[in-house]
C-alpha positions in Angstrom: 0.0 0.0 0.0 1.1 3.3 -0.7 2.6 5.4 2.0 -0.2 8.4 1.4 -2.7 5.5 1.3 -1.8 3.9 4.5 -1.4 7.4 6.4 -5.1 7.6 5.1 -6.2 4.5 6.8 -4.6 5.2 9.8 -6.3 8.4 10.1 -9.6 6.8 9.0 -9.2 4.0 11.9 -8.6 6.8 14.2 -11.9 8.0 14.4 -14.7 6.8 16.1 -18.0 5.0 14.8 -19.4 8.6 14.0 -16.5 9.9 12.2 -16.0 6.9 10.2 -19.7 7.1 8.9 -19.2 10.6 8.2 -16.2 10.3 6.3 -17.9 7.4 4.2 -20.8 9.6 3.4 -18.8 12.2 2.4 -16.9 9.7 0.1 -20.6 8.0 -1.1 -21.1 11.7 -2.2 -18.6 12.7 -3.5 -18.9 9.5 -5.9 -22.1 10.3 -6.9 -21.1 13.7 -8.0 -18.6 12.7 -10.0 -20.4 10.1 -11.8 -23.2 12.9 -12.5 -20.5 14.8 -13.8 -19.5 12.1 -16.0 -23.2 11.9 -17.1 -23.3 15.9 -17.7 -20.6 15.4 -19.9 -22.0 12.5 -22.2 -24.9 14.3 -22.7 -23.0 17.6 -23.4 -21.4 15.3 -26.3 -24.1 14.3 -27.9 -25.8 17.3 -27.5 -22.7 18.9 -29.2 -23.1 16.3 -32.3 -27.2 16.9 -32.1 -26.4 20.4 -32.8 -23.8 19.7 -35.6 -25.3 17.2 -37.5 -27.3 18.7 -40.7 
């Protein structure tokens, strides 16, 4: 493992049963906003071609 990675885990292990949740939901978040970002942009795309093609 990584040494960033492992000082991660530590830190994560650290914390109690309410800080661990909180830091996964943070994490389920921020997930999700990237993968609506990744949708924004596919539709972007083919929006883009929509508006190119004749």
């Amino acid at each position: 493992m990584p040494p960033p990675e492992r000082a991660m885990l530590e830190l994560y292990r650290e914390l109690d049963e309410d800080g661990q949740r909180a830091v996964e939901a943070v994490a389920r978040d921020k997930k999700r906003l990237r993968d609506i970002e990744m949708q924004l942009q596919e539709l972007a795309a083919v929006l883009q071609r929509l508006n190119l093609a004749p």
